[in-house]
C-alpha angles and dihedrals in degrees: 000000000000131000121273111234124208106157092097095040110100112239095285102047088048097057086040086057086041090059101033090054096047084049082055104050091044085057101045095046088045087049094050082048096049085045088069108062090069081071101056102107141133093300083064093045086053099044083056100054090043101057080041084063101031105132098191127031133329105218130188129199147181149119133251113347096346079060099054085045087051087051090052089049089052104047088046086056093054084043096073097031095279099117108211132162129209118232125200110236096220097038088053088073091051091066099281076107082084091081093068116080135190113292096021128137121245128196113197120187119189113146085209092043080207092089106151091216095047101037072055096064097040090087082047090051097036087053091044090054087229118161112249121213105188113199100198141168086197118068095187094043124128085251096048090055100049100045126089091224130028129193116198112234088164109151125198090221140347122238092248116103082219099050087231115091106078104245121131091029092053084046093047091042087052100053094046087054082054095053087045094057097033090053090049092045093056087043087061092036096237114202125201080249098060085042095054085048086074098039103054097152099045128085091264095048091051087046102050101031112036111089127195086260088062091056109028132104115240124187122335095006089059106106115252127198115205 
């Protein structure tokens, strides 16, 4: 794919490549995320049923962009009652690896599955028995070899006319992590009520959660007109 260049189109034909190649990165984004329901299959199934029955913590972990996608995916489990961390792949070497204990789950999410800072904590995971859930674009990478489950993020292509920028792969990762917690939340049979009940400061929880009793005047605090 090739750059668009507009610095030579007058006003009008600039706007018009604008448009075009917005049109172009949202298809090409929707078509890497549609992509991906051909790969739901029983391994899914599995890794849900897993973090439903985790006893001990749900960590997520990944570098750069795949990192700030992992913290999305985190914050969304503990979202619906499922408490998850995120843990930064390089500051898991310099002694944050301590968070994670014998028999956790670990999702590791690297496009590449070769992250140096990830391929580093697979011996850590391997000694702690933890259960691995690599989220991959690479089947034959050194992380989908060494996980117990692997859930394929693989992209044609990404938006960017340079095939560098993650793009389509971070988008793909990020709506995998969403299956994953909207399949988990129907398995427990989440309510909105379950859900307000970790958002107390928000609109829902207001909404869900406050009672007449929490906002009405008793005694002497009740107005009185003469």
């Amino acid at each position: 794919m090739r750059a668009v260049k507009t610095s030579s189109q007058n006003p009008a034909q600039q706007t018009q490549s604008l448009i075009e190649r917005a049109k172009q990165v949202l298809k090409i984004e929707s078509d890497s995320v549609a992509d991906l329901i051909g790969r739901i299959d029983e391994t899914f199934a599995r890794v849900v049923r897993e973090l439903d029955q985790c006893q001990g913590h749900v960590v997520v972990t990944g570098m750069g962009k795949s990192g700030l996608i992992g913290h999305k995916i985190a914050a969304t489990f503990s979202s619906i009652g499922l408490p998850a961390v995120f843990l930064h792949a390089a500051e898991a070497s310099h002694g944050d690896v301590g968070i994670i204990t014998r028999g956790d789950i670990v999702l590791a999410i690297s496009n590449s599955g070769e992250t140096d800072e990830i391929v580093r904590l697979l011996p850590t995971l391997s000694r702690l028995k933890c259960t691995l859930v690599g989220m991959t674009g690479n089947l034959g990478s050194t992380l989908a070899k060494r996980s117990d489950h692997i859930l394929n993020i693989g992209v044609k292509e990404e938006a960017c006319n340079m095939g560098l920028v993650p793009t389509a792969s971070t988008t793909a990762a990020l709506a995998m992590g969403d299956a994953i917690a909207m399949a988990l939340l129907d398995l427990r049979g989440f309510r909105e009520e379950d859900f307000a009940v970790n958002h107390p400061g928000g609109s829902l929880g207001r909404k869900l959660l406050m009672t007449v009793n929490d906002l009405m005047h008793i005694g002497g605090d009740i107005p009185k007109v003469a």
